[in-house]
Steps between C-alpha positions, in 0.01 A plus 500: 500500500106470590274657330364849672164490626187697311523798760914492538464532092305793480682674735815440323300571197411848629872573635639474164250653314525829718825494547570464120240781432670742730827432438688799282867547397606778570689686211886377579782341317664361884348387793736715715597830523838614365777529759498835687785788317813593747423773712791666656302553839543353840185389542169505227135422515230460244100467631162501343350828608152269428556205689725484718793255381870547488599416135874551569767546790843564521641538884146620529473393890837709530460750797679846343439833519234665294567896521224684393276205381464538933281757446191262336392386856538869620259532264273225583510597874428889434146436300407254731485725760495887329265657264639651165360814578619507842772762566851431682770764631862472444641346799837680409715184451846574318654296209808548325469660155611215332186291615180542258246787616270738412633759718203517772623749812367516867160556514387451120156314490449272202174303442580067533414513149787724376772310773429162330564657180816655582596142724383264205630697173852662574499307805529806749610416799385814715185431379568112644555641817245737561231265395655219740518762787188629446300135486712342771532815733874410485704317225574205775108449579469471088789330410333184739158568334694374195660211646157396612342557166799260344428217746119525397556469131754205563853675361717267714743649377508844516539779826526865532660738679452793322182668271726635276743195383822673622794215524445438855532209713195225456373675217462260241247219271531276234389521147204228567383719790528862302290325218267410740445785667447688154312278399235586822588877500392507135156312532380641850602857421396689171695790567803353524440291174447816311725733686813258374348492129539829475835635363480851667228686742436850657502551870288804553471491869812621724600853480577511096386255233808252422509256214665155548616226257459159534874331584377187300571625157402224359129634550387741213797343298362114457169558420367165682725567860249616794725520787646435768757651706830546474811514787877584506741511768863374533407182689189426275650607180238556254111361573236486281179365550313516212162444319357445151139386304502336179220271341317545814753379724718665749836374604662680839876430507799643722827499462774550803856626483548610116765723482393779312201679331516338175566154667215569711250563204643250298446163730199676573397465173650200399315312765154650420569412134579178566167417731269667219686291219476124674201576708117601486212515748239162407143465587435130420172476738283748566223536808173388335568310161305239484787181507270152526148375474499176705152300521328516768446127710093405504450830260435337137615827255621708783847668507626703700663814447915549596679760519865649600476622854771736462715676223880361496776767364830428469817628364627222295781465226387573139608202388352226796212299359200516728256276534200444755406187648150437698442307760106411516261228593260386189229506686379704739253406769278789685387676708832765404412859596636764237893567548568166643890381424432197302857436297810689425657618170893529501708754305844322348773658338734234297334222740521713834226598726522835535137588636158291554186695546209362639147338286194625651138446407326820353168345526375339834410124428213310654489187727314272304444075651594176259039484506468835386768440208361119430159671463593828309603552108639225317520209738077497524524214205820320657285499845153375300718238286583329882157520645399350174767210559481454841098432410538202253732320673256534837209372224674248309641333869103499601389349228792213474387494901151442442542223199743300715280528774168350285744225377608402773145492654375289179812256592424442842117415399 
């Protein structure tokens, strides 16, 4: 092999001296995470509440029924188009006793506020239904505001036909779309994220105070569990959608067609157990740290200054190695206005890309010509050393000239 020119050196110089400064193992005794435990669901998600990703899947593009976990986009729809303090009448809809209520009759007028809590927490479906009727100005008109709100958040797989989750024909999702969707629900509305947190609440509005308890028991009894929502009927069996923080990460998983309580809880909790023990959220770049200080082309003892353009955060496996990698001229020529993409750094876990952030300049750099750079700094003496040169061999050919010239003459005489 040939050897690498001056400038192709540096630059490799540069790569692996970055990329060896950055690099950091991350505290692991396996690259991978440990297989999944058996969860006796028919279908099972786990996503990063932070980012975004799906870190496991079982059947999880599965269309099935999902109960009362329904009720999360009734949710979403209603405070995108009520106010909590706004105040609805019972539109005198009957449900059999068996179904979960609070009990509202004809005419009662609860604030929005206290019908989420009542939909959300013991999963009331009354309180479903008088929220849907009074948004939509009939069930039908809100039952296709949902539909439309699934095709805008991209859950291919899911479709309603009722607010309240009722086993009724095309009323169904999948465990990657329920995720999803409480994933959204959580981080554009705060009153749902604390309303499921919360292992009881009063409803003071309506024509008595009522308490309700929170159906997901596993709230107030695992101290780290934040939610969701839970959902039970004979098609769906038992649904649980649930939620949970630890060493500031959250994990959303669901869990489709368990076949009792305690099954329900327990995958639930296996799953989230299992994402907090291989997994944790990584911040190998961050938006502004300075990464490289490549010279700058006719500027003798200039660098310039670059930095991450963005912050890249992942959830990766406790045990990957990650490493960074930058991809960067050694020399940089101006004029470069401040923020201009100049390289690339790339994120890789066990020898995988997993991200690349852009290398921007956080200084502005100069155009500067090959005269002013000849003439400036520390190439004045290299510059006087040629005029010097280029001077005694123009004087030493004259003279040689001139002798050869007289001899010549002398010669000839």
């Amino acid at each position: 092999m040939g050897r690498l020119s001056a400038p192709a050196a540096a630059t490799l110089r540069l790569v692996l001296g970055v990329c060896c400064a950055l690099a950091c193992l991350l505290p692991a005794a396996r690259a991978r995470a440990a297989a999944p435990p058996r969860l006796d669901a028919s279908a099972s998600a786990l996503l990063s509440a932070d980012t975004g990703q799906l870190l496991y899947g079982h059947a999880a593009q599965r269309e099935l029924a999902i109960a009362s976990t329904t009720k999360l986009m009734t949710a979403l729809v209603v405070l995108e188009h009520a106010s909590l303090q706004a105040v609805f009448p019972d539109p005198n809809f009957y449900f059999p006793t068996v179904d979960s209520q609070i009990g509202l009759v004809p005419g009662e007028r609860m604030t929005v506020h206290d019908l989420l809590l009542a939909m959300l927490l013991p999963s009331a479906d009354d309180a479903a239904e008088d929220l849907a009727f009074n948004v939509g100005g009939t069930v039908a008109r809100f039952v296709a505001m949902m539909n439309a709100r699934a095709r805008v958040l991209g859950l291919t797989h899911t479709h309603y036909s009722t607010p309240v989750g009722l086993d009724t024909p095309g009323n169904y999702s999948s465990a990657s779309d329920l995720v999803r969707l409480a994933r959204y629900v959580l981080r554009v509305e705060p009153f749902v994220r604390a309303a499921v947190a919360r292992p009881s609440a009063e409803l003071l509005s309506g024509l008595h105070p009522r308490t309700v308890i929170n159906l997901n028991d596993l709230v107030g009894r695992v101290k780290w569990i934040n939610g969701v929502k839970t959902g039970h009927t004979l098609q769906a069996g038992y649904v649980l959608v649930g939620s949970g923080t630890r060493g500031g990460m959250t994990l959303i998983s669901a869990v489709l067609g368990t076949p009792s309580m305690a099954e329900r809880d327990s995958t639930t909790l296996s799953i989230l157990n299992w994402g907090f023990a291989n997994f944790h959220l990584a911040t190998p770049v961050r938006a502004g740290t300075v990464l490289a200080r490549p010279r700058v082309r006719y500027q003798t003892g200039v660098r310039a200054w670059v930095v991450a353009g963005a912050t890249f955060r992942s959830v990766l496996a406790r045990r990957a190695v990650i490493r960074t990698r930058i991809t960067l001229p050694a020399i940089l020529a101006g004029p470069l206005r401040r923020g201009a993409r100049v390289g690339t750094i790339a994120v890789l876990a066990d020898g995988q890309v997993v991200g690349r952030v852009p290398l921007v300049l956080a200084v502005a750099l100069r155009a500067a010509s090959p005269p002013d750079g000849l003439l400036g700094g520390g190439t004045t003496l290299v510059f006087l050393l040629l005029l010097a040169a280029a001077l005694v061999v123009a004087t030493g050919f004259g003279g040689r000239w001139r002798r050869g010239t007289a001899a010549h003459g002398r010669r000839r005489r």
